[in-house]
N, C-alpha and C positions, 0 to 999 in steps of 0.2 A: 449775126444778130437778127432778132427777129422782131419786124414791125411791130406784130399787132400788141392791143395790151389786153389783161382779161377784164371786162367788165364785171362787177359783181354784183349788181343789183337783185339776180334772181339766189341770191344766198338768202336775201335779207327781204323777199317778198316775191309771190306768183305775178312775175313782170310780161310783160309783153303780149299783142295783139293776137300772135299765133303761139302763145305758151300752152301744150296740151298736159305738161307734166307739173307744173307747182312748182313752189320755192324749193330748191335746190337740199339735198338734205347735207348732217357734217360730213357723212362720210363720203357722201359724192362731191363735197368740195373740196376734199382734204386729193381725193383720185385728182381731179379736177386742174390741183395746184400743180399737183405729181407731175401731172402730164405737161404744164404750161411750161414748166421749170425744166422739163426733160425736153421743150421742144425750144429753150432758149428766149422763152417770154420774160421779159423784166420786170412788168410793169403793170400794180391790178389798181385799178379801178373804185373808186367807192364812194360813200357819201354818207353823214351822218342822216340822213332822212333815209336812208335806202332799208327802212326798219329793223332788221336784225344784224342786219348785213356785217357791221362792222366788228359786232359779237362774236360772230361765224369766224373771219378771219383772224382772231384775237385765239380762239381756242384750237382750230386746225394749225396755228404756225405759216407767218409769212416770211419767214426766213430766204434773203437772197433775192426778194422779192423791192421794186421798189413801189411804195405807197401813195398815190394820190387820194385824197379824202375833198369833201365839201363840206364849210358851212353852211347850216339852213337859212333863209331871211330872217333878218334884224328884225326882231318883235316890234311892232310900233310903241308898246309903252316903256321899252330899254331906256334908261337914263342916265346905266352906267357901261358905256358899249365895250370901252377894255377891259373892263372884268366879265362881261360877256361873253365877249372874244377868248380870255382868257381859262373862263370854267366851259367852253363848249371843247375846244380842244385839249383840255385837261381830261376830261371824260372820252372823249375820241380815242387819245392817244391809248392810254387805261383800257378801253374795249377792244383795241388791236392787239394791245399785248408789246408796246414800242416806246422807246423815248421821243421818236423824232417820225417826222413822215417827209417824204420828197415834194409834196407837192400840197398846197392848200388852197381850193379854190371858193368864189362864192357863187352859193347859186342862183343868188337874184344881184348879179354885177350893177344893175341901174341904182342900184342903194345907195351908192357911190356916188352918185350924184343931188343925194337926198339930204335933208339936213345932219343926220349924222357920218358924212361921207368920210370926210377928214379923218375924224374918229376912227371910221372903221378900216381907213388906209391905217392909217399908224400903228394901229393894234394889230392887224398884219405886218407890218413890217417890226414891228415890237418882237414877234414871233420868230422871225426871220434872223435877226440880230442876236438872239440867244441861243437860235440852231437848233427848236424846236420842228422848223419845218425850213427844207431849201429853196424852196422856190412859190411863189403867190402868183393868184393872178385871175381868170374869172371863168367860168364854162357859160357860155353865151347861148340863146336860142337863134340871134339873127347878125350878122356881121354889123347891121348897121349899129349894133349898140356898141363898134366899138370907132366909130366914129365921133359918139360922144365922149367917151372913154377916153382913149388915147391920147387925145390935147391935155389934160391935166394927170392922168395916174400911168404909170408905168408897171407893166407885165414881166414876168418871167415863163409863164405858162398861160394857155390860152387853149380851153376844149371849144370844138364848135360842132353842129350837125353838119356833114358832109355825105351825098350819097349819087347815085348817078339821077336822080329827082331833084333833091335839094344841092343845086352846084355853086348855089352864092359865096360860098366863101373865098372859091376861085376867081368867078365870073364879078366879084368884087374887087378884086386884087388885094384881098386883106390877107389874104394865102401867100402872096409872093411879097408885102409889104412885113408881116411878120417876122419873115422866116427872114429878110435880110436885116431887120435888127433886132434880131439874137434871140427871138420871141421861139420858145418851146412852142411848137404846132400838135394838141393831139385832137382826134375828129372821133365823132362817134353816128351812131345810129345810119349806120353802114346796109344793113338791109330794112328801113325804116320803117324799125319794129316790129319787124320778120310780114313785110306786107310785100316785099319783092323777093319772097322765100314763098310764097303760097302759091297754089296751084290756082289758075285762074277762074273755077268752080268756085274754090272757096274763097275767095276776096270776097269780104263784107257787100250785102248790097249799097250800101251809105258810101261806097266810093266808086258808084256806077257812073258816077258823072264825068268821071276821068277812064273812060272804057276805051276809048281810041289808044290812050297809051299803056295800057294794060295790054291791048290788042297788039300794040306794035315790038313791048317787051318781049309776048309771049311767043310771037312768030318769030324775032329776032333766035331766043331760044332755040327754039324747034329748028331753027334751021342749022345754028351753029351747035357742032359734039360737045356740048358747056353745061355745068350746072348754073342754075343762079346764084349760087353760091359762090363758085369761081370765078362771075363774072361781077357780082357785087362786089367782092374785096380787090379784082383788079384793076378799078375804076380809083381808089380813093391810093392803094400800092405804087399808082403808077404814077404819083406825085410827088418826086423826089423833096418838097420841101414839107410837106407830114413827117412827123418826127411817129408817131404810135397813134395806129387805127383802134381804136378801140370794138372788141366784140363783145357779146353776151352769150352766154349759152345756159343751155334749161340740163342740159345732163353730159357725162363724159363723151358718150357716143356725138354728141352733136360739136363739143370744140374740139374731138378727132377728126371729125369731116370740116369743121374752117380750118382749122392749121393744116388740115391737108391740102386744102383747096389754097388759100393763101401760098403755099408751096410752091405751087406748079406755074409752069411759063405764064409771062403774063400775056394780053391780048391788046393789039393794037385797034381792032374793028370794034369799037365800044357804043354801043346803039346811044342815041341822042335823045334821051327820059325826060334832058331836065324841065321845070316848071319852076314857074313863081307864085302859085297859087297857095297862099299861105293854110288856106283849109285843108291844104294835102300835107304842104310841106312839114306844119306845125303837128305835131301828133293831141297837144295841150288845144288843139282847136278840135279833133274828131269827137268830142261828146256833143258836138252841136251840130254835128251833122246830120 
């Protein structure tokens, strides 16, 4: 079986920091799928906001595939939140092409703790109960949100950012607390938005302030026979309680080189990146930089 899962965001929009090629087109998603499914991938990735995204996947065929999806945030004038809930994944489902999805997550999980929290638990698990979707639960930006979480709502799946930068989920111990009650672990933003995939010429100047560790990445590199590639997905691989790493890729050619990289032996000498600098870690903070 194989870890990783595809991300799909770049079906459904020109995603990411180092994207030279654009949103993904059908025919290279449809290759794309070919290849994930021939390499033993189960699991794609997606999100009702991911703009076309979910279209794309509804007309290539996800067959064999199992689906993770997100709701968007709860509109602040919503009054009627189950039937909310109800026409956003009616429409979801319908642009996939599926009666049922594996996975429903939200993507502003603090709503839950907002006045219509309740609500919006029940009408998740409303979903759950009639076997429109198997498993809820919330894709987070910082572990700590689920120390407010957790005391009152209960998970089945749970996405987080994990990378050799951002290691909080670990150095949390929300990573090892999860995974021992029965919490699906999947991680994403593995090379953090293709900013530990870049050549150290071209890292943005707006992230000169962290040049020591850029410095110390890119000698690590240089010194060991590694791509960054194979060195970013064996960092998050080598955590036997990640249930699916989540990637992204801009074209066939580029999720042939992570599944191949992902492939290969993994590495025990993993250079020490991490940070808690939320300006680097958070990608939703680099416009103000």
């Amino acid at each position: 079986m194989n870890r990783l899962a595809l991300g799909t965001v770049q079906f459904g929009l020109p995603y990411g920091i180092a994207n030279q090629t654009g949103q993904v087109s059908r025919l290279g998603a449809k290759a794309m799928l070919q290849l994930a499914s021939d390499q033993g991938l189960d699991t794609l990735d997606t999100a009702i906001a991911y703009g076309d995204s979910e279209n794309c996947l509804g007309e290539v065929g996800t067959e064999g595939f199992k689906l993770v999806t997100k709701l968007p945030g709860l509109p602040d004038e919503c009054t009627d939140v189950s039937a909310w809930v109800e026409q956003q994944i009616a429409a979801s489902l319908a642009r996939l092409g599926v009666t049922a999805v594996y996975g429903l997550l939200l993507h502003r999980s603090l709503q839950l703790l907002g006045p219509n929290g309740f609500a919006l638990n029940q009408a998740l698990q409303k979903l759950k109960d009639n076997g429109q979707v198997k498993k809820i639960g919330v894709s987070i930006y910082s572990p700590s949100e689920l120390d407010l979480l957790t005391p009152v709502f209960r998970f089945d799946l749970v996405q987080a950012p994990f990378n050799l930068i951002d290691q909080r989920l670990h150095r949390s111990g929300w990573m090892q607390r999860l995974n021992d009650s029965g919490v699906e672990v999947h991680t994403r933003s593995v090379f953090l938005q293709g900013l530990l995939l870049m050549a150290q010429a071209n890292i943005p100047a707006k992230f000169s302030p962290w040049h020591t560790l850029w410095d110390g990445w890119h000698r690590w590199l240089s010194r060991h026979d590694i791509s960054a590639v194979e060195a970013c997905l064996a960092f998050p691989l080598s955590y036997p309680e990640i249930d699916r790493v989540v990637v992204g890729a801009d074209n066939l050619e580029q999720l042939a080189q992570i599944i191949n990289a992902a492939n290969r032996q993994l590495i025990n000498d993993i250079p020490d990146l991490q940070s808690e600098d939320e300006n680097l870690i958070n990608p939703a903070n680099w416009t103000k930089l």
